[in-house]
C-alpha positions in Angstrom: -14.9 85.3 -95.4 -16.2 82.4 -93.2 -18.6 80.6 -94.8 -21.8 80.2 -92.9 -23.5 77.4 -91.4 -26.4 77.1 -94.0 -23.8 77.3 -96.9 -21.7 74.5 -94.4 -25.3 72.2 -94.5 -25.0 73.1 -90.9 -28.0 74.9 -88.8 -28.4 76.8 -86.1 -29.8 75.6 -82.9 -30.9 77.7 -80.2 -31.0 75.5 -77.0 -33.4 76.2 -74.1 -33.2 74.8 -70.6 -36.3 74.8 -69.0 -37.6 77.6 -66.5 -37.3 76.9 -62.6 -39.4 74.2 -60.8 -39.7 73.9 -57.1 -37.3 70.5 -57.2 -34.8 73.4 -58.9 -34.7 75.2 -55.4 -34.8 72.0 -53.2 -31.9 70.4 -55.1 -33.8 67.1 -56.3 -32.6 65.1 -59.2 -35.4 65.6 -61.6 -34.9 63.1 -64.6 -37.9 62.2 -66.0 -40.3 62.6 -63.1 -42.5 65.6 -64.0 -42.8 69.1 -61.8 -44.5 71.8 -63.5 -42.3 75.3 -63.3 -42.8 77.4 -60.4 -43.6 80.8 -60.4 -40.0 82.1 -61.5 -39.6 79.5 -63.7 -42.7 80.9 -65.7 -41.5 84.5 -66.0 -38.0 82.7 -66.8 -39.8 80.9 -69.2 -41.0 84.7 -70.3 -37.7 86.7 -70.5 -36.0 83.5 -72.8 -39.1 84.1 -75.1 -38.4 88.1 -75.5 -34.7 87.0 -76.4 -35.6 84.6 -78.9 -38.2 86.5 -80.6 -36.0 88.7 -82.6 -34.1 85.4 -83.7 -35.6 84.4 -86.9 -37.1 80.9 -85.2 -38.6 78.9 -87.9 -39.7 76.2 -85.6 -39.7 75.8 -81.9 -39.1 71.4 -80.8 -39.6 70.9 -77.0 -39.4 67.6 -74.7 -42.6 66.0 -73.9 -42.4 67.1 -70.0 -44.4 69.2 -68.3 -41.4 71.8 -67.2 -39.9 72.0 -70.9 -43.0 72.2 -72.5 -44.5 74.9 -70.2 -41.4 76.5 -71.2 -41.6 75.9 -75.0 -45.4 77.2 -74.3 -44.5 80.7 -73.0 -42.0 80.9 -75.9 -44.5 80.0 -78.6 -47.0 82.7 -77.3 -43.8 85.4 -77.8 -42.5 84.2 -81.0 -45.5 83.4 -82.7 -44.2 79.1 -83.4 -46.3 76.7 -82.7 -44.4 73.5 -79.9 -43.6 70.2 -81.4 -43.4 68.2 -79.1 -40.6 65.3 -79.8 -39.7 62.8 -76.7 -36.0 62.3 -77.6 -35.8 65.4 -76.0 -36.4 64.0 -72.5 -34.3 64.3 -69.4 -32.0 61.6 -68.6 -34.0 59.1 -66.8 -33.0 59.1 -63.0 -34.8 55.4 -61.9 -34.8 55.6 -58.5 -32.7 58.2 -57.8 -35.6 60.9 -59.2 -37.1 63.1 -56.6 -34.1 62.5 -54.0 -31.8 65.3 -52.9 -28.4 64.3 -53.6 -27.3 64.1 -50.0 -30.1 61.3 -50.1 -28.6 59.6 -53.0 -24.9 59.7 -51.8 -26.1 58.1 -48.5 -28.4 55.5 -50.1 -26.2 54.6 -52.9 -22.4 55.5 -51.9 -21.0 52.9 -54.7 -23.0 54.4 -57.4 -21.5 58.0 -56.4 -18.1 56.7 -56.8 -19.3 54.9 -60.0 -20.4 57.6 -61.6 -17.3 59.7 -61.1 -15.0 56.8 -62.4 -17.6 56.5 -65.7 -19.7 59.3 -67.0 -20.5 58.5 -70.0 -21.3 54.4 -68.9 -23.1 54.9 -65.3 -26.6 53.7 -65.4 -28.7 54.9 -62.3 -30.6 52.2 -60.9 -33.5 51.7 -63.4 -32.3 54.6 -64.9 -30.2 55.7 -68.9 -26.5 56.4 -68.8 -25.6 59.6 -70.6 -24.2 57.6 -73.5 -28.3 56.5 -74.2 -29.3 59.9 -73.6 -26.5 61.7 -76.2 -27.8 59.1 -78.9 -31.2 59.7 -78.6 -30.7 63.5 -78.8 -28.2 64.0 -81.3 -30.3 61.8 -83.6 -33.2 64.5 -83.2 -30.9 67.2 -83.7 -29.6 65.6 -86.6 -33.2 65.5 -87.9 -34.5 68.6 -86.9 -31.1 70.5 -88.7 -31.8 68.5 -91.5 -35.1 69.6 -91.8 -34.8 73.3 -91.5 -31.5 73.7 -93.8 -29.4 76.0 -91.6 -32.8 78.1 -90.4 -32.5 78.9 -86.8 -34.4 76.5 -84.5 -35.3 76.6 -80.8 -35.1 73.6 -79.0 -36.5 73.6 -75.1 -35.0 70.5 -72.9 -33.5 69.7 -70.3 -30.0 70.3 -68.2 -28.0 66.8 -68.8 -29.7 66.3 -72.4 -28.6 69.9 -73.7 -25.5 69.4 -72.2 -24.8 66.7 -74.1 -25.9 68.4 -77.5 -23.4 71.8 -76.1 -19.8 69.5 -75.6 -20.5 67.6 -78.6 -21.0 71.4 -80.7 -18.3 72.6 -78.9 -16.1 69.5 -79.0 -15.0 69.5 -75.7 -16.1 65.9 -75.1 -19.4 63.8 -74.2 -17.4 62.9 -70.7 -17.7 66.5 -69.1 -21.1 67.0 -69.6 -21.8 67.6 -66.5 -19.8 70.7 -66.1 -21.7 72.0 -69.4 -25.2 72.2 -67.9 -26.9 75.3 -68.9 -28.6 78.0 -66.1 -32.6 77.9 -66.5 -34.0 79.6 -69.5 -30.9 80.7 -70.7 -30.7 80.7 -74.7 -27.7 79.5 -76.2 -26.8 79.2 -79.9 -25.3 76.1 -81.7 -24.4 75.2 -84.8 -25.3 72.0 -85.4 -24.3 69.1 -87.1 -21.0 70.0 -85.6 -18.1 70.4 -87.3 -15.4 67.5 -87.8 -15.3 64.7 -85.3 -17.4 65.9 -81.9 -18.5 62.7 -81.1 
């Protein structure tokens, strides 16, 4: 038999995008600018909680904005956890491109586009992170927040690029396809985290 992933040192990680905002629906680039969830994000928010509750959550992390931790508040009320709130858990920040539709942004900022394509991983928005900055800040607070709980499922509520980050490094598929890896809304997802061998 297979050992586990408490008897590995390694924990489990249930990862939470947020519910739906209104800049969801419109197609705007989010980032760090801060819409609260709409009305289906809310009852989103809702069904991720009655998923989770029969999970065995000993602690429940969310980002500090407004649409995670609405989120992360909806799931404390089912699960009986209490949010802690820890910032490395932020959206990639956007700069300028935040609040802009991508049609905007390919017609503003053509070279970037094509930037971004040829580099993933390096691509810095204009006054924005690249995803390199935002992996690093959020694998170290997975790497804490594993540490802490020894193997004890955790819920962790974020956001699309961030988790997807944390998802192709678990899965090892590779830090440079992130952004095929970017979860639904509300849609729970297990990892076991620190991964295992070399994901990144």
């Amino acid at each position: 038999m297979a050992a586990g992933p408490e008897a590995c040192g390694r924990g489990v990680l249930w990862l939470v995008r947020h519910g739906q905002t209104d800049w969801n629906t419109q197609g705007r680039f989010q980032g760090q600018a801060d819409p609260p969830l709409n009305a289906a994000g809310l009852a989103e928010a809702a069904q991720a909680g009655q998923q989770l509750a029969g999970a065995g959550l000993q602690a429940l992390f969310s980002s500090d904005l407004r649409r995670a931790l609405q989120t992360a508040e909806v799931i404390a009320r089912l699960t009986g956890l209490q949010v802690q709130i820890e910032p490395r858990l932020r959206e990639v920040c956007l700069g300028a491109w935040e609040g802009m539709l991508f049609k905007e942004i390919k017609l503003n900022y053509p070279a970037e586009v094509e930037a971004r394509l040829r580099d993933p991983l390096g691509f810095r928005p204009p006054g924005g992170e690249t995803l390199q900055e935002v992996a690093a800040r959020a694998f170290q607070a997975a790497d804490e927040i594993a540490a802490r709980y020894a193997g004890r499922p955790v819920a962790i509520v974020s956001h699309g690029l961030t988790l997807a980050a944390l998802i192709t490094c678990a899965q090892g598929t590779g830090l440079a396809r992130a952004f095929e890896f970017i979860p639904p809304n509300a849609a729970p997802q297990r990892v076991t985290w620190p991964p295992d061998g070399q994901g990144r």
